[in-house]
Backbone of each chain as ProteinMPNN parsed JSONL, in Angstrom:
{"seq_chain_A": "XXXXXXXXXXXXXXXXXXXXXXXXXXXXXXXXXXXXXXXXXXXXXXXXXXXXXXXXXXXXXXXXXXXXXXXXXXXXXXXXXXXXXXXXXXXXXXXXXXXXXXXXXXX", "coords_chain_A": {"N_chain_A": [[16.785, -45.812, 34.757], [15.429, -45.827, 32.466], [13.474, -47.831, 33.296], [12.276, -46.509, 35.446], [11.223, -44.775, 33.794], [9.046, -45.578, 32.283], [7.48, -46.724, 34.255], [6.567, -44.718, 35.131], [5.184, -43.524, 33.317], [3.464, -45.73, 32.581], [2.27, -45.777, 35.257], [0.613, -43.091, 34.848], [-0.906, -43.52, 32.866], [-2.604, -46.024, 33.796], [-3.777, -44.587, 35.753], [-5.173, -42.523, 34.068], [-6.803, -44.4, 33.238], [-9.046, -45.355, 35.113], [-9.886, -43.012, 36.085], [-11.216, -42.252, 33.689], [-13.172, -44.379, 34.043], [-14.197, -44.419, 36.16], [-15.347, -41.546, 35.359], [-17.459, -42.334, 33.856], [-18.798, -44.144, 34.907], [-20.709, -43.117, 36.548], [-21.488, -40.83, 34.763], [-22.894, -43.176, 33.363], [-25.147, -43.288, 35.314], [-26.03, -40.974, 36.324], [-27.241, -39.507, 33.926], [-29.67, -37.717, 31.426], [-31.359, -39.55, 29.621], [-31.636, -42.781, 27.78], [-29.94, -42.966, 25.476], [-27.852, -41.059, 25.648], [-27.188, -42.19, 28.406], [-26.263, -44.641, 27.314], [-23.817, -43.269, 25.344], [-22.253, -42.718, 27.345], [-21.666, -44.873, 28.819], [-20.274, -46.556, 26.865], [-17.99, -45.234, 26.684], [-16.796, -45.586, 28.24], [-16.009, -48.175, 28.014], [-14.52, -48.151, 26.008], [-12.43, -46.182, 25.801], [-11.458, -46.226, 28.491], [-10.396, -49.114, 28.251], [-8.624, -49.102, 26.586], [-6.734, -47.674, 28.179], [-6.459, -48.455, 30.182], [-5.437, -51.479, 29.779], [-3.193, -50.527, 27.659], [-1.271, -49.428, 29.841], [-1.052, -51.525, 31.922], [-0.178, -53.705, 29.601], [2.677, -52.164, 29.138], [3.623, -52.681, 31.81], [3.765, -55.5, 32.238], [5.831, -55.89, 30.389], [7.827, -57.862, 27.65], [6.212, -60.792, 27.482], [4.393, -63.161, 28.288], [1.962, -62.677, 29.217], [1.67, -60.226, 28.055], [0.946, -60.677, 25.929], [-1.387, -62.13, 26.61], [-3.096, -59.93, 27.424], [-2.808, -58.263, 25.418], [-4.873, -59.509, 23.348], [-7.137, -59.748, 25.117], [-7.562, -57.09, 25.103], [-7.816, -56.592, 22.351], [-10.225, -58.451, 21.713], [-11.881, -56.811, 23.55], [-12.08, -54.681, 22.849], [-13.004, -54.587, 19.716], [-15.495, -55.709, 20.2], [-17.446, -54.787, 22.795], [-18.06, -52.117, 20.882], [-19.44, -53.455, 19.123], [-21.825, -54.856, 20.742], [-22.999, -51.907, 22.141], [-24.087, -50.96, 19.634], [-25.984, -53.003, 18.711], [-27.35, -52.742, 21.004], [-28.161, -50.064, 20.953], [-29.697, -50.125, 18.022], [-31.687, -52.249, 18.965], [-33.17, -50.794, 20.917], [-33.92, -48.407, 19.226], [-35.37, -49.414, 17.202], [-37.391, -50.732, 18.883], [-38.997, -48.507, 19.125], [-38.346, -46.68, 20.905], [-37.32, -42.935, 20.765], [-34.95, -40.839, 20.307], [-34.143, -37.747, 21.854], [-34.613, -34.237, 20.988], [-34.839, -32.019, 22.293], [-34.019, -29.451, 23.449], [-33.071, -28.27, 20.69], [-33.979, -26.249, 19.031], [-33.477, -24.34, 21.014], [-30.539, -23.957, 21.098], [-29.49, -23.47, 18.756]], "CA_chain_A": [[16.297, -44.564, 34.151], [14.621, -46.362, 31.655], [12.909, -48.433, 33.711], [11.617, -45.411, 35.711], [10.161, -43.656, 33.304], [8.084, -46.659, 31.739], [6.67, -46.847, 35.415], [5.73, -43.165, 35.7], [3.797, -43.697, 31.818], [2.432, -46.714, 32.76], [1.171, -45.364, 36.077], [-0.168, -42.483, 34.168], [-2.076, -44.53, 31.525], [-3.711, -46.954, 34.555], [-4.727, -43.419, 36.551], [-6.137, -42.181, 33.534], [-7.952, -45.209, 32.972], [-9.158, -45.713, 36.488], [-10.556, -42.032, 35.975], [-12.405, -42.612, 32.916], [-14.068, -45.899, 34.18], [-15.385, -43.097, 37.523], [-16.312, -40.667, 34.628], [-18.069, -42.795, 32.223], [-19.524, -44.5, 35.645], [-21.225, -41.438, 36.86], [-22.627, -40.736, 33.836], [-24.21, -44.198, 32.961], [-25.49, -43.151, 36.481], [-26.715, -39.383, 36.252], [-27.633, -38.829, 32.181], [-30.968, -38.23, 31.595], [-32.207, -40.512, 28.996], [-31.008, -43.984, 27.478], [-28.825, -42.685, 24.532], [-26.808, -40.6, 26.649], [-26.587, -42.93, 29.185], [-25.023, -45.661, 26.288], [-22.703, -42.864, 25.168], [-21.479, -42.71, 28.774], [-21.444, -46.446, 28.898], [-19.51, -46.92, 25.915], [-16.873, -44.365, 26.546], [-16.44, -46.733, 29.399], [-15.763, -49.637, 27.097], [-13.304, -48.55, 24.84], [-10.973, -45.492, 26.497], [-11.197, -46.984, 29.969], [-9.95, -50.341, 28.662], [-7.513, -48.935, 25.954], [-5.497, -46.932, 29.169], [-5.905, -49.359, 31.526], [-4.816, -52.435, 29.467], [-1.533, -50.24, 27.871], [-0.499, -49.452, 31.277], [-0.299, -53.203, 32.038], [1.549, -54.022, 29.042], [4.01, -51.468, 29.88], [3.832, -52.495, 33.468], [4.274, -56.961, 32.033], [6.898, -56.319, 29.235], [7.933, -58.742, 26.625], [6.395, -61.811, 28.094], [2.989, -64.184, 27.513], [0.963, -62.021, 29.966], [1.576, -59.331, 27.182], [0.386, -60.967, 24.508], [-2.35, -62.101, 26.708], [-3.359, -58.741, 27.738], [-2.639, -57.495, 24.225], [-5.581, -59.984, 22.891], [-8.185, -59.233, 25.993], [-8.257, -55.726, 24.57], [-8.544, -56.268, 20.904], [-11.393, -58.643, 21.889], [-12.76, -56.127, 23.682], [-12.361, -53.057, 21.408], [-14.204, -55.527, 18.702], [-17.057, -56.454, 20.728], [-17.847, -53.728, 23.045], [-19.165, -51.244, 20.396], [-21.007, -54.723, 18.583], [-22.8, -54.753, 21.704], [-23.588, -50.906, 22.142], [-24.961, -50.74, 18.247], [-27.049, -53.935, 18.723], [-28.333, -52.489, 22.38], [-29.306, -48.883, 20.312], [-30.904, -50.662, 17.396], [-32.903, -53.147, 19.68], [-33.418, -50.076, 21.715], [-34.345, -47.6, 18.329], [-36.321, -50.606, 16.672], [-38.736, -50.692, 19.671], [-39.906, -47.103, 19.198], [-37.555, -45.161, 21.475], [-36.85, -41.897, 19.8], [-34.305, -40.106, 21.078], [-35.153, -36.671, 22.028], [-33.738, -33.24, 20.955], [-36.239, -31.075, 23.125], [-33.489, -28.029, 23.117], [-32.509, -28.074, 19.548], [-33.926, -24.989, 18.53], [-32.846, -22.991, 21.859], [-29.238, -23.251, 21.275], [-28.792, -23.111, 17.288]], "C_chain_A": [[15.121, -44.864, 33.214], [13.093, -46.858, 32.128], [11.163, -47.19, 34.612], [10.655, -44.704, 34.527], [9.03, -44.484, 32.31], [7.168, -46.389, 33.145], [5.857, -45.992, 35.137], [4.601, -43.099, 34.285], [2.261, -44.633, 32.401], [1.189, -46.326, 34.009], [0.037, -44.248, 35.43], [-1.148, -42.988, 33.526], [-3.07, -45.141, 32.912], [-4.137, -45.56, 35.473], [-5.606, -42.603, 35.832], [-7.361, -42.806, 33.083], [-9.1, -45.138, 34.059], [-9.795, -43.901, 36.039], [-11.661, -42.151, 35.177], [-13.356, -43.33, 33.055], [-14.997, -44.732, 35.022], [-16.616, -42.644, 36.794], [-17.952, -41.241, 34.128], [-19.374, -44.038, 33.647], [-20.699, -43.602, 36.189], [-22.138, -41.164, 35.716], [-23.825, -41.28, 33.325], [-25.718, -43.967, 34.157], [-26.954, -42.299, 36.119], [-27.195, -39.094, 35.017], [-28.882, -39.216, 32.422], [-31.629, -39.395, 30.823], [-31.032, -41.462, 28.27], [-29.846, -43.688, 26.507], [-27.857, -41.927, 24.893], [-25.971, -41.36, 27.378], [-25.611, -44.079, 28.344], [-24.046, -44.836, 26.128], [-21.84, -43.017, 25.899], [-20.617, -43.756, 28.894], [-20.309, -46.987, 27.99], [-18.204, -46.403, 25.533], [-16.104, -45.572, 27.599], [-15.596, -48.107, 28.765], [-14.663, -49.625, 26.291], [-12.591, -47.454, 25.146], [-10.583, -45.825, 27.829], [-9.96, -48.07, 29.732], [-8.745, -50.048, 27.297], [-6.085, -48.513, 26.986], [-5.045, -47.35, 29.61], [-4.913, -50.925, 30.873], [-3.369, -52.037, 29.118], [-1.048, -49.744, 29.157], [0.113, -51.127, 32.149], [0.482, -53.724, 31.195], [2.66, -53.354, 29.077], [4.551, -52.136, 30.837], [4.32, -54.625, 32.904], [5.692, -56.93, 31.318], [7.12, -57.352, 28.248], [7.623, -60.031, 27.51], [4.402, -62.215, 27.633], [2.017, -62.938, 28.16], [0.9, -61.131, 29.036], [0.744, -59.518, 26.321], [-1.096, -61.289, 25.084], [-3.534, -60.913, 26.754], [-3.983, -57.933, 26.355], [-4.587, -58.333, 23.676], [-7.026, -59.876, 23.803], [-8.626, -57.632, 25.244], [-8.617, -55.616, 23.322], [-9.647, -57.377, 20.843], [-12.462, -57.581, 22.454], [-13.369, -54.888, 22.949], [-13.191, -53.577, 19.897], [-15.723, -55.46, 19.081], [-17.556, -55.721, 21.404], [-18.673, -52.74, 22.027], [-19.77, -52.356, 19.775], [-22.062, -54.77, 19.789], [-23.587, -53.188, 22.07], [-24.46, -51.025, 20.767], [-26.063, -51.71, 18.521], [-27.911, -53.229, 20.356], [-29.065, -51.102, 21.682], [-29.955, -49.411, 19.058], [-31.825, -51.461, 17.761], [-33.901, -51.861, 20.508], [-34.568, -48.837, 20.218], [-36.169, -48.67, 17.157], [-37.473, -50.607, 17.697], [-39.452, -49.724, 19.96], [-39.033, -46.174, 20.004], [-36.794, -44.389, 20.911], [-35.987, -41.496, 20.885], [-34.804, -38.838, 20.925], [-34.238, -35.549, 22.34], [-34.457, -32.257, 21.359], [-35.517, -29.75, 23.142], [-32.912, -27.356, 22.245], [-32.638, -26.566, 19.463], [-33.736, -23.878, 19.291], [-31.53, -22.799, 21.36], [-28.823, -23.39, 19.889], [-28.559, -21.518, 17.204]], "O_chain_A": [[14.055, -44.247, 33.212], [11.996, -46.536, 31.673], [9.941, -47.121, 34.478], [9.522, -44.233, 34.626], [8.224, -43.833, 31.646], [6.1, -45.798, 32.985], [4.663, -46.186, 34.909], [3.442, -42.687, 34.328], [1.048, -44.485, 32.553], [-0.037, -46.427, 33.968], [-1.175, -44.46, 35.48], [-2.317, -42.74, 33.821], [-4.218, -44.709, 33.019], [-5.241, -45.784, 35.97], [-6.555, -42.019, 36.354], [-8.433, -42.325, 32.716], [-10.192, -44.785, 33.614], [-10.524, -44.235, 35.104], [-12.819, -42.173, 35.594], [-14.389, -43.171, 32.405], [-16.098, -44.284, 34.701], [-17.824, -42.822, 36.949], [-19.074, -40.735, 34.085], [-20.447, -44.54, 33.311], [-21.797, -43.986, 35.788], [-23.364, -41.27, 35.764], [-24.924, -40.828, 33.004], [-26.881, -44.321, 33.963], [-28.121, -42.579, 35.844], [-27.782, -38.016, 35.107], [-29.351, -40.169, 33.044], [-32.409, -40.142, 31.413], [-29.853, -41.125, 28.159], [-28.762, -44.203, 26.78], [-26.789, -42.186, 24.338], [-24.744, -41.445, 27.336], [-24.453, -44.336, 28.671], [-23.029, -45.274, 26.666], [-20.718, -43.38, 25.545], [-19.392, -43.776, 29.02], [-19.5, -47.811, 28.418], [-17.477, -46.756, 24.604], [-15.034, -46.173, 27.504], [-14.684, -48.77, 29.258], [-13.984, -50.578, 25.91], [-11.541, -47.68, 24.544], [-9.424, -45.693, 28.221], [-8.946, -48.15, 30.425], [-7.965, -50.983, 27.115], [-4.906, -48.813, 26.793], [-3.838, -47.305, 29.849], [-3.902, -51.338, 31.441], [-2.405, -52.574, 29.664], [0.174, -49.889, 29.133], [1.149, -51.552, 32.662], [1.582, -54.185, 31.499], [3.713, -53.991, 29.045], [5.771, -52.288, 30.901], [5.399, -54.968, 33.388], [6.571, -57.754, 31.573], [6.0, -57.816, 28.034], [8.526, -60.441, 28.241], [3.57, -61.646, 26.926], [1.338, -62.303, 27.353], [-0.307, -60.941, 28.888], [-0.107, -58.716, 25.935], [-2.051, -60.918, 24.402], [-4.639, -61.003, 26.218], [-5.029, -57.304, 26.191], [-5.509, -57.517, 23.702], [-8.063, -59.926, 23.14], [-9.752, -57.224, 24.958], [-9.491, -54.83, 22.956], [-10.187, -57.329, 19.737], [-13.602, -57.455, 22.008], [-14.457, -54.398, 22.646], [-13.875, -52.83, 19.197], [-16.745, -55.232, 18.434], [-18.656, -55.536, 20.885], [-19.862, -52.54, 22.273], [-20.99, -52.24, 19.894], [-23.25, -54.692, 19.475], [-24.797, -53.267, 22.284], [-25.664, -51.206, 20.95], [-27.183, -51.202, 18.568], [-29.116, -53.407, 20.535], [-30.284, -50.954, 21.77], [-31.119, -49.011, 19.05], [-32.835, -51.546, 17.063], [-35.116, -51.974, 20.667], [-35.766, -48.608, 20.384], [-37.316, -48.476, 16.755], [-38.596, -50.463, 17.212], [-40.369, -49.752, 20.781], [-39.02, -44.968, 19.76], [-35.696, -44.761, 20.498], [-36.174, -41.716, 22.082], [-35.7, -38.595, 20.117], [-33.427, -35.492, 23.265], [-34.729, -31.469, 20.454], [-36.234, -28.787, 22.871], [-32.349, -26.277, 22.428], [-31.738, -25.767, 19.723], [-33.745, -22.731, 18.844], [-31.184, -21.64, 21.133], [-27.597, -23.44, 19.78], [-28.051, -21.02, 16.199]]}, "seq_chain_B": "XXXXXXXXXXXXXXXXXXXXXXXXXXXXXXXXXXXXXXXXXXXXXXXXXXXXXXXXXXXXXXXXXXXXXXXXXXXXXXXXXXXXXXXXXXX", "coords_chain_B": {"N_chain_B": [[-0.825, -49.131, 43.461], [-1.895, -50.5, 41.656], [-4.181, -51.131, 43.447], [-5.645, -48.675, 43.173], [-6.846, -48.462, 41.045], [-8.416, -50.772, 40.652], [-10.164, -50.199, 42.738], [-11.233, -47.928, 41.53], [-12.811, -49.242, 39.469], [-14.277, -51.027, 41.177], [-16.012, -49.523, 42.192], [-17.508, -48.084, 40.059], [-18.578, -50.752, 39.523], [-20.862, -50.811, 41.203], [-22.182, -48.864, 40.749], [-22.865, -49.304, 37.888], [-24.616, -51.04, 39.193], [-26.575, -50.052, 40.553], [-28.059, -48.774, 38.538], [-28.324, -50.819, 37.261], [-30.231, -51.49, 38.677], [-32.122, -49.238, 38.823], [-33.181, -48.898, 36.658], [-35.142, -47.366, 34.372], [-36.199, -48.936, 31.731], [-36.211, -51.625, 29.528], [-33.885, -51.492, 28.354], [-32.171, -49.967, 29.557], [-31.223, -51.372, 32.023], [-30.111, -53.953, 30.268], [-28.088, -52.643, 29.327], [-26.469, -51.8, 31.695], [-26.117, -54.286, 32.674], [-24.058, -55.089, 31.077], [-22.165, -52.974, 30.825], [-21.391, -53.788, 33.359], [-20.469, -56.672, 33.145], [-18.419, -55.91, 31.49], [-16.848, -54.381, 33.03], [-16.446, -56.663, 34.933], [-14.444, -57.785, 33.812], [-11.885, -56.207, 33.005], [-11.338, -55.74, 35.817], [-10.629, -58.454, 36.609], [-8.508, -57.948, 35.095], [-6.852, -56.705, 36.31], [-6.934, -57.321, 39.05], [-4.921, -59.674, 38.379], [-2.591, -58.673, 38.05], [-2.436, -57.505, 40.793], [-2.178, -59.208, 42.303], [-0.203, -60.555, 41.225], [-1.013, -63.34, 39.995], [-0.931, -64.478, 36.938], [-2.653, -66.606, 35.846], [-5.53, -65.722, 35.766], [-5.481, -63.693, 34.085], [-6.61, -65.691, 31.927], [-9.113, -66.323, 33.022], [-9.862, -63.97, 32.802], [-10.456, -63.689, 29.645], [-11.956, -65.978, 29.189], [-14.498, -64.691, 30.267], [-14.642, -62.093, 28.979], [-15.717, -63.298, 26.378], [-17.75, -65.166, 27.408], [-19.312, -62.592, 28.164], [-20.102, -61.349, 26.116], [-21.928, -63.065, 24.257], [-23.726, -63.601, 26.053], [-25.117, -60.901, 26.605], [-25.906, -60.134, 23.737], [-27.765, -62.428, 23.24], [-29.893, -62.229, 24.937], [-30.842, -59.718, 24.011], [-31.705, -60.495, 21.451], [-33.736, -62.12, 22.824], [-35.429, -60.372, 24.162], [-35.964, -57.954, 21.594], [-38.523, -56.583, 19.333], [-40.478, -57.11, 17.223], [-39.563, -55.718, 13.652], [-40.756, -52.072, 13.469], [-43.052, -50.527, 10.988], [-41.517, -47.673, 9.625], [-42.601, -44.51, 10.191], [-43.06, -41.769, 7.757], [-42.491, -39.322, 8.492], [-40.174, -39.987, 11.041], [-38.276, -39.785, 9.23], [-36.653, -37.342, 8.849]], "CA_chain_B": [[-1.321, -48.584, 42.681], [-3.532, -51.501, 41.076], [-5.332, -50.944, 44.107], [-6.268, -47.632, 42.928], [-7.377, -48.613, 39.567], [-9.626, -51.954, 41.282], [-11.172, -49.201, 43.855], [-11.984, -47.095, 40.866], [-13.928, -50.117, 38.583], [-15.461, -51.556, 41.82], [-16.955, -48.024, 42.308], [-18.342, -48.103, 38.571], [-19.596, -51.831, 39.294], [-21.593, -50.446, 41.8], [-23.172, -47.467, 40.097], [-24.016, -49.754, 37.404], [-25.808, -52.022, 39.685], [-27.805, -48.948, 40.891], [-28.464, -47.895, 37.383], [-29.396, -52.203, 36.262], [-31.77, -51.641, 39.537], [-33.21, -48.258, 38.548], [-33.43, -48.598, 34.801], [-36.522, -46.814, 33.785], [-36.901, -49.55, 30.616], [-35.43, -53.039, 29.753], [-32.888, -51.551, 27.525], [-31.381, -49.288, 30.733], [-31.29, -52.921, 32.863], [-28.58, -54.339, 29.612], [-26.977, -51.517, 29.034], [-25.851, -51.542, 32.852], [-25.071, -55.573, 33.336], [-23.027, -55.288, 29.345], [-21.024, -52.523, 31.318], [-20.531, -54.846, 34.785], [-19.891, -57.653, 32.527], [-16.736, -55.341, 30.596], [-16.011, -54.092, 34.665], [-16.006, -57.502, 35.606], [-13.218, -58.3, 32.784], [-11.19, -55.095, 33.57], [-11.006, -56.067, 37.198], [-9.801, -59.357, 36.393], [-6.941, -58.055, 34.696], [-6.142, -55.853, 37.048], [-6.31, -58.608, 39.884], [-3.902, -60.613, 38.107], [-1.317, -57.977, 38.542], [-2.435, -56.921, 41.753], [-1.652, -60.264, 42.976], [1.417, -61.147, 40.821], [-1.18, -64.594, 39.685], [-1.287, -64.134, 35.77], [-3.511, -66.835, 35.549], [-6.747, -64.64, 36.247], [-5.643, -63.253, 32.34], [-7.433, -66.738, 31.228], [-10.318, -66.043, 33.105], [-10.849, -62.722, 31.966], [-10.714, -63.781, 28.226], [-13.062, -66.373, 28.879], [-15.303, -63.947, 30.685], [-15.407, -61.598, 28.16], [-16.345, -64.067, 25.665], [-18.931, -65.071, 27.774], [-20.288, -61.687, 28.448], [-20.648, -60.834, 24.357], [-22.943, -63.392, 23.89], [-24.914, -63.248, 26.952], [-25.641, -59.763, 26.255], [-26.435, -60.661, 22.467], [-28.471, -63.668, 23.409], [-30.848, -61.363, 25.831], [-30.96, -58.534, 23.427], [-32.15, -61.443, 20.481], [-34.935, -62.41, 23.293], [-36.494, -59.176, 23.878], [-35.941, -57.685, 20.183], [-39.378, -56.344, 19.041], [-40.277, -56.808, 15.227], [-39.019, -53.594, 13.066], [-41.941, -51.489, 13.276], [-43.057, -49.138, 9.849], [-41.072, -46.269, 9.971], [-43.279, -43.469, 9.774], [-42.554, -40.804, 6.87], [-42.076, -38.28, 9.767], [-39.271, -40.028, 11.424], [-36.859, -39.864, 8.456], [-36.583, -36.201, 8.456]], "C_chain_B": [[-2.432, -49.114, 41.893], [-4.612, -51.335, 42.105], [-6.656, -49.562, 44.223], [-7.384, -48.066, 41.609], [-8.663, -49.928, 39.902], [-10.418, -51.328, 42.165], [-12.144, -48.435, 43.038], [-12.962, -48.252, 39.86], [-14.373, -50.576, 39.769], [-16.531, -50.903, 42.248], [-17.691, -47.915, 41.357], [-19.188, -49.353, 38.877], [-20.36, -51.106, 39.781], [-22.724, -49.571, 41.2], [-23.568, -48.08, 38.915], [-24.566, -50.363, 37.803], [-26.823, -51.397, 39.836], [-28.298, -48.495, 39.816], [-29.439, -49.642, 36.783], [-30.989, -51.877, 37.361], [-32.817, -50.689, 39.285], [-34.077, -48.179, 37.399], [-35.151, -48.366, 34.668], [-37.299, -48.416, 32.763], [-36.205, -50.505, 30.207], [-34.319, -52.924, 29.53], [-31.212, -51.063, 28.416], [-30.709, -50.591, 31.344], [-30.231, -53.714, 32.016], [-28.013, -53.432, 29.268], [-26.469, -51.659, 30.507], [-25.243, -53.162, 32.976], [-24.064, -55.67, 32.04], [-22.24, -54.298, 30.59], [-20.237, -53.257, 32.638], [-19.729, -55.447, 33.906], [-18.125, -56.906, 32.003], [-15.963, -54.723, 32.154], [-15.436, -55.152, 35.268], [-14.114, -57.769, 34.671], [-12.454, -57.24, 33.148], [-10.771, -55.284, 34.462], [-10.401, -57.617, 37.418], [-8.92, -59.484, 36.034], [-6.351, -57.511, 35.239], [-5.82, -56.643, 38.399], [-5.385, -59.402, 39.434], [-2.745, -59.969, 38.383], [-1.278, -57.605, 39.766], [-2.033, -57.751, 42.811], [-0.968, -61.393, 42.847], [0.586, -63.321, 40.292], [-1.692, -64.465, 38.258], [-2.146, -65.264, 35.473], [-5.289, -66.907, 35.391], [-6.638, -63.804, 34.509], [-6.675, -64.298, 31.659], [-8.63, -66.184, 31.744], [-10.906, -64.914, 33.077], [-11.053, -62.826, 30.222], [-11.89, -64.197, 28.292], [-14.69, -65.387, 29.438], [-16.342, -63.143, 29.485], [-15.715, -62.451, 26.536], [-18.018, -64.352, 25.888], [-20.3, -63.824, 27.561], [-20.847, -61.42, 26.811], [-22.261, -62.036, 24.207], [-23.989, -63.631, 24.791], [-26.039, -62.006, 26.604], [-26.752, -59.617, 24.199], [-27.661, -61.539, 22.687], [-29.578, -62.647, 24.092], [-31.341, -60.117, 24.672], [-32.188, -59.053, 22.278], [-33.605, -61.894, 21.565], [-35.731, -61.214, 23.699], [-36.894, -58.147, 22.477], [-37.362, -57.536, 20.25], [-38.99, -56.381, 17.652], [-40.093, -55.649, 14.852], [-40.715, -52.989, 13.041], [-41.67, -50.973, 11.506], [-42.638, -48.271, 10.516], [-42.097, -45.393, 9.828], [-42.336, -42.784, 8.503], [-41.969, -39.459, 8.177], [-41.322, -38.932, 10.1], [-38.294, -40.11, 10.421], [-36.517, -38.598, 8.211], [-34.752, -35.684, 9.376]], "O_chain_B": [[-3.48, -48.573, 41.541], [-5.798, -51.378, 41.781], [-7.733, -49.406, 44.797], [-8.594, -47.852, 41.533], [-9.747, -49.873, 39.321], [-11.472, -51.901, 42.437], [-13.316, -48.201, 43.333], [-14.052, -47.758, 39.57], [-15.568, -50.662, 39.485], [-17.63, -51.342, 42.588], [-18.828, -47.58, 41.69], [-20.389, -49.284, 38.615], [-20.889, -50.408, 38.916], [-23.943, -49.725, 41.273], [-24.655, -47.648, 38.529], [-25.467, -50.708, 37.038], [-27.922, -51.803, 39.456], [-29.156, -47.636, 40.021], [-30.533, -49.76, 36.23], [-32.186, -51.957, 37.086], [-34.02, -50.926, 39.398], [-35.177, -47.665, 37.191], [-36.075, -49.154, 34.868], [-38.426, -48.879, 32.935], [-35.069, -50.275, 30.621], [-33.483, -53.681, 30.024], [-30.029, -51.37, 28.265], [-29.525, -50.762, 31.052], [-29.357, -54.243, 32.702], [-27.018, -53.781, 28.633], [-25.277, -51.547, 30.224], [-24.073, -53.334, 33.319], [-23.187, -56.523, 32.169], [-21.637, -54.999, 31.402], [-19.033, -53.312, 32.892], [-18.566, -55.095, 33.713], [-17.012, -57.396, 32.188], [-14.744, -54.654, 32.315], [-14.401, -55.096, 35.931], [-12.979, -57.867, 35.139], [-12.242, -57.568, 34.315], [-9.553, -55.106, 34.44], [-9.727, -57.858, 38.42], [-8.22, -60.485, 36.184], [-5.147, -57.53, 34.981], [-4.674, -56.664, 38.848], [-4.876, -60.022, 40.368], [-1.843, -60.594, 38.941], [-0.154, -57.287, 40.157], [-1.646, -57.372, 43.917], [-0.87, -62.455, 43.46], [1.314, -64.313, 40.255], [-2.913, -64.329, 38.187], [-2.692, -64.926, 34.424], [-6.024, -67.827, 35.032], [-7.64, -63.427, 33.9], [-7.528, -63.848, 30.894], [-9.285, -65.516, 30.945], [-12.106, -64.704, 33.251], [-11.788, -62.028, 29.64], [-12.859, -63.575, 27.856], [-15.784, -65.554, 28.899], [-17.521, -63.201, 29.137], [-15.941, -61.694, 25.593], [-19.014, -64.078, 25.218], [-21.457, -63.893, 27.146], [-22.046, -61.327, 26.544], [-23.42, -61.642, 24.08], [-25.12, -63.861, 24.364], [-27.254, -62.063, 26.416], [-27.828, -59.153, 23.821], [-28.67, -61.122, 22.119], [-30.281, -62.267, 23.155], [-32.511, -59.754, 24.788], [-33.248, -58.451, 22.103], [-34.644, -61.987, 20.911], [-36.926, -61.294, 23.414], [-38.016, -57.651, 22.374], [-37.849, -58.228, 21.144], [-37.983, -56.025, 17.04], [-40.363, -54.636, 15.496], [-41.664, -53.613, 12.568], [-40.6, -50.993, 10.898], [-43.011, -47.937, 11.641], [-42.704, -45.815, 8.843], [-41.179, -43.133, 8.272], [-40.833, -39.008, 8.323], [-40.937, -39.074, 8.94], [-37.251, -40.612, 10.84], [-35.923, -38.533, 7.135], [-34.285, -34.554, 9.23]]}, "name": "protein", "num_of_chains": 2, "seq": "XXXXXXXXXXXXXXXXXXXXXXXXXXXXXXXXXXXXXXXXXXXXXXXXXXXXXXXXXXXXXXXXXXXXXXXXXXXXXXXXXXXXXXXXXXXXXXXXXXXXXXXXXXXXXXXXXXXXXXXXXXXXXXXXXXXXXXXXXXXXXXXXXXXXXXXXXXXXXXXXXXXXXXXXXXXXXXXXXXXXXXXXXXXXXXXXXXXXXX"}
């Protein structure tokens, strides 16, 4: 019973991940300009790999693979946005403004 | 079911490859291999379960180790000096 209904979470969590990665793929894809496209990118980075990793520790249980698992994601949830901030200040630093071209239509 | 979740990040690698190949401007081009790089690591942990060999967890740590400072290291070689802000852009 138990067991079951860990599954049916865990599957949940890795189908919502496995969605988000699509989403947040798609977007880096289709957005029009670079700061968008990072948002996209970066949604990618840290709810993708929060879903998908607790669905595997659900899915390992008390055991090393856990702990490994457990430490893959709080490396990544560290370092992921250090790498977005340093890619938009290398990116802001070299002159690219971002660009609010429909501000004053939709206030 | 892992095979769902490795169908859906090898679908993202892809679309960022098409996005490192299209990139308008250098910054497009690491912003797309920083997201492979965190796809590749994702898909390594998901192969380890998908084929019951948990030692594929090691080589996604070291991966994403790797990838941080790759991406850092590249970012540090194109870097442009800080320009002057203008007075107009602090508004």
């Amino acid at each position: 019973m138990i067991d079951t209904a860990v599954d049916i979470l865990s599957w949940m969590l890795l189908f919502l991940g496995g969605a988000f990665v699509i989403i947040g793929g798609l977007g880096a894809l289709r957005l029009p300009n670079f700061y968008t496209r990072l948002h996209a990118a970066s949604l990618t980075e840290t709810m993708a790999t929060i879903l998908i990793f607790a669905g595997m520790i659900l899915q390992a249980g008390l055991s090393l693979a856990a702990l490994k698992l457990a430490a893959i994601m709080l490396f990544l949830l560290l370092t992921a946005p250090t790498a977005s901030y340093a890619l938009a200040n290398a990116a802001l630093q070299s002159g690219m403004r971002p660009e609010a071209r429909n501000r004053d239509e939709t206030l | 079911m892992y095979v769902v979740v490795s169908l859906a990040i090898l679908i993202t690698m892809v679309l960022a490859l098409v996005r490192a190949l299209r990139g308008p401007t250098v910054y497009d081009r690491v912003l797309a291999v920083n997201m492979f790089g965190t796809k590749t690591v994702l898909l390594l942990s998901v192969i380890a379960f998908l084929f019951g060999r948990p030692d594929f967890l090691d080589l996604a740590l070291a991966y994403a180790l790797i990838n941080l400072v790759g991406v850092l290291a590249v970012l540090e070689f194109i870097q442009t000096k800080p320009q002057k802000m203008d007075a107009a852009d602090h508004d």
